[in-house]
ChimeraX commands (.cxc) that place a marker at each C-alpha (Angstrom):
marker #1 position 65.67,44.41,-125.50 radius 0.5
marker #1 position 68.13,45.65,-122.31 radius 0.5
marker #1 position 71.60,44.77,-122.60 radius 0.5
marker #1 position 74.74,44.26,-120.56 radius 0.5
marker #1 position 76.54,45.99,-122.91 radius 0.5
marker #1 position 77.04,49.59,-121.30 radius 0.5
marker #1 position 77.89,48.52,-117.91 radius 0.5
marker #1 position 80.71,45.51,-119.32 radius 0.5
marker #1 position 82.15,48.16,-121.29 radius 0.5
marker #1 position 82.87,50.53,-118.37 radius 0.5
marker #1 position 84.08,48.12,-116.26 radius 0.5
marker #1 position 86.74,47.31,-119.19 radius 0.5
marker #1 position 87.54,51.04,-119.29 radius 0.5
marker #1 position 86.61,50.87,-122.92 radius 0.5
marker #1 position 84.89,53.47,-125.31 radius 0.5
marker #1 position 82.00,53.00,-127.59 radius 0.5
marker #1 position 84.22,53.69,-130.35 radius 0.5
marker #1 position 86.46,51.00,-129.37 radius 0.5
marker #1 position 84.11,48.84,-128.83 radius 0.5
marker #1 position 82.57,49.26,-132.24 radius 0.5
marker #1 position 86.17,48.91,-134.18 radius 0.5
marker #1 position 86.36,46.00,-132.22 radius 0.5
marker #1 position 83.30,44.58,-133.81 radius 0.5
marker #1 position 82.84,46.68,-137.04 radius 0.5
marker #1 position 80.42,49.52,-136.13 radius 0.5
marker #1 position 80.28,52.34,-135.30 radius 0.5
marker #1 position 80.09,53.98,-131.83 radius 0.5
marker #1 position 76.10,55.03,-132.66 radius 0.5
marker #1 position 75.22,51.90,-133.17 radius 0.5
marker #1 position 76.70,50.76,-129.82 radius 0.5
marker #1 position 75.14,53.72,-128.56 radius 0.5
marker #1 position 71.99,52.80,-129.81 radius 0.5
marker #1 position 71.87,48.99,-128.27 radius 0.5
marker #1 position 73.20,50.34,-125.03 radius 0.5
marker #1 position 70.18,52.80,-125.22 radius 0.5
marker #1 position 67.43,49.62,-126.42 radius 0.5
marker #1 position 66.89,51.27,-129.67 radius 0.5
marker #1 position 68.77,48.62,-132.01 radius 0.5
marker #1 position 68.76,45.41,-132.07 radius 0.5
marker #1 position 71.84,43.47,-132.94 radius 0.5
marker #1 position 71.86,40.67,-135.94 radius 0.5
marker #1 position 73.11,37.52,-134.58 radius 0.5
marker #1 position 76.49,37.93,-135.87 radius 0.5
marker #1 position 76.70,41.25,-134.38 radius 0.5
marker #1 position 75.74,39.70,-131.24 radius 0.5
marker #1 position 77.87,36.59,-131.11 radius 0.5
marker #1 position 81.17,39.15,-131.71 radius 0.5
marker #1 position 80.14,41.59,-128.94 radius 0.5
marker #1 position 80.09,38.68,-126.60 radius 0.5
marker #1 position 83.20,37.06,-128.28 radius 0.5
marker #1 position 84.93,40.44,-127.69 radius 0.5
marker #1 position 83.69,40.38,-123.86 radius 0.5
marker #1 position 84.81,37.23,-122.97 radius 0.5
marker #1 position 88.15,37.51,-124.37 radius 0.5
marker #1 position 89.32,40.30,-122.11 radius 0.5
marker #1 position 87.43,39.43,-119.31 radius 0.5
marker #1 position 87.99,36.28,-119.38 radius 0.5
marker #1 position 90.79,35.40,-121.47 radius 0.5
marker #1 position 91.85,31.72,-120.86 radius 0.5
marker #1 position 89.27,30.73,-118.50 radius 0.5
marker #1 position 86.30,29.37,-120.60 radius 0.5
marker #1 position 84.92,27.87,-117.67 radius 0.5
marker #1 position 83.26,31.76,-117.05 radius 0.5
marker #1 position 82.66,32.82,-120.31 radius 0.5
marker #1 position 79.23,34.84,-121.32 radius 0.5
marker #1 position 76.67,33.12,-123.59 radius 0.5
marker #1 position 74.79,35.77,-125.77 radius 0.5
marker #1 position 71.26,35.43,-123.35 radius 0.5
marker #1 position 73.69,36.96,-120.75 radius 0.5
marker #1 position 74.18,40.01,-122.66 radius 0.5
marker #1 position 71.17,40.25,-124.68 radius 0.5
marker #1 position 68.68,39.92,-122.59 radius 0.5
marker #1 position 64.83,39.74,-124.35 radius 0.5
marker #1 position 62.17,41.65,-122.29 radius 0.5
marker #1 position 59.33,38.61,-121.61 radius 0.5
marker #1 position 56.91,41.06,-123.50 radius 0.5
marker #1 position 59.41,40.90,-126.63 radius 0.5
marker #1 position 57.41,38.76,-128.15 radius 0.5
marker link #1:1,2 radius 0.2
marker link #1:2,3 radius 0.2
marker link #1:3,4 radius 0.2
marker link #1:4,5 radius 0.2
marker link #1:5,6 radius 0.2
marker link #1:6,7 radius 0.2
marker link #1:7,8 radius 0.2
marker link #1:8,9 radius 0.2
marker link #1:9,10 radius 0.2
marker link #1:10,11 radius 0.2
marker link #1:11,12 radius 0.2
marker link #1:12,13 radius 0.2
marker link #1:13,14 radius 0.2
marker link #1:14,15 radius 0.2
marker link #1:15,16 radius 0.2
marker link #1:16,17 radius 0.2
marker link #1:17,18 radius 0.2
marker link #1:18,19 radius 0.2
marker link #1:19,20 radius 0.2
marker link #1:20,21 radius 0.2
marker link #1:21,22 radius 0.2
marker link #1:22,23 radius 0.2
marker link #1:23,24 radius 0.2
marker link #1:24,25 radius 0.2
marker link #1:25,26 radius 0.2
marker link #1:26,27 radius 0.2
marker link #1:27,28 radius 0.2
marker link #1:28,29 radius 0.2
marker link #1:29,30 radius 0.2
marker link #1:30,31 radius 0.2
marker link #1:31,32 radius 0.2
marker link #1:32,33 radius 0.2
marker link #1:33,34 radius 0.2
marker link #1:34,35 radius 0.2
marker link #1:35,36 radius 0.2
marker link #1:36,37 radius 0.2
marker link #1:37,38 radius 0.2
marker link #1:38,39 radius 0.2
marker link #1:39,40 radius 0.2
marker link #1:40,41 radius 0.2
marker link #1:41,42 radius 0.2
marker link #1:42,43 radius 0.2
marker link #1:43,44 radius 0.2
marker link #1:44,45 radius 0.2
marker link #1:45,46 radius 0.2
marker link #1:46,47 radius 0.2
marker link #1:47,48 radius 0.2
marker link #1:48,49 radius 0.2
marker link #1:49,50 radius 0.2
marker link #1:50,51 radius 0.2
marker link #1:51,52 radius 0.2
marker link #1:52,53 radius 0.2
marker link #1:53,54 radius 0.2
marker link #1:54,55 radius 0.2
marker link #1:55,56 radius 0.2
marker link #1:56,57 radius 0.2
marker link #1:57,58 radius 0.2
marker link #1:58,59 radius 0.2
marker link #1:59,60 radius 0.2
marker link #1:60,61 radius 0.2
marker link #1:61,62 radius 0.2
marker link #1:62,63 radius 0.2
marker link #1:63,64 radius 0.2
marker link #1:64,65 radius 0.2
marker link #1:65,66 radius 0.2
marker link #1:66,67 radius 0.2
marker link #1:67,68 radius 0.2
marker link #1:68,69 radius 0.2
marker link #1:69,70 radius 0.2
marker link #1:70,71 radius 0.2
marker link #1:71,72 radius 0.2
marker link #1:72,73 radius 0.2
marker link #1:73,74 radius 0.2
marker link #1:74,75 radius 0.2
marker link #1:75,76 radius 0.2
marker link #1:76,77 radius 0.2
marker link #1:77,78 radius 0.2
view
């Protein structure tokens, strides 16, 4: 699985480790999905992108991420 992950969390200045407080892991395990080698439970997933869209987005739902844009499955996932 590739994710968005690593390059929305640069462009929000934000660390791993904030991320994952953010979200309740820890930075290796953000590591780890920014680096394909995790895959996030659906929870996981929907807070990640809750987390993005609320500071990049804030008010303006009209914009907002849906968890394919993040998470994106390689068509040989399967």
């Amino acid at each position: 699985m590739r994710t968005m992950i690593k390059y929305l969390r640069q462009e929000l200045k934000m660390s791993q480790k904030e991320l994952g407080d953010k979200v309740g892991v820890t930075r290796q395990t953000i590591n780890a999905l920014e680096n394909g080698r995790y895959n996030p439970s659906l929870f996981l997933a929907y807070e990640i992108t809750q987390v993005f869209n609320k500071m990049l987005f804030k008010a303006d739902r009209s914009k907002y991420f849906v968890m394919e844009e993040i998470f994106i499955f390689d068509d040989d996932y399967y």
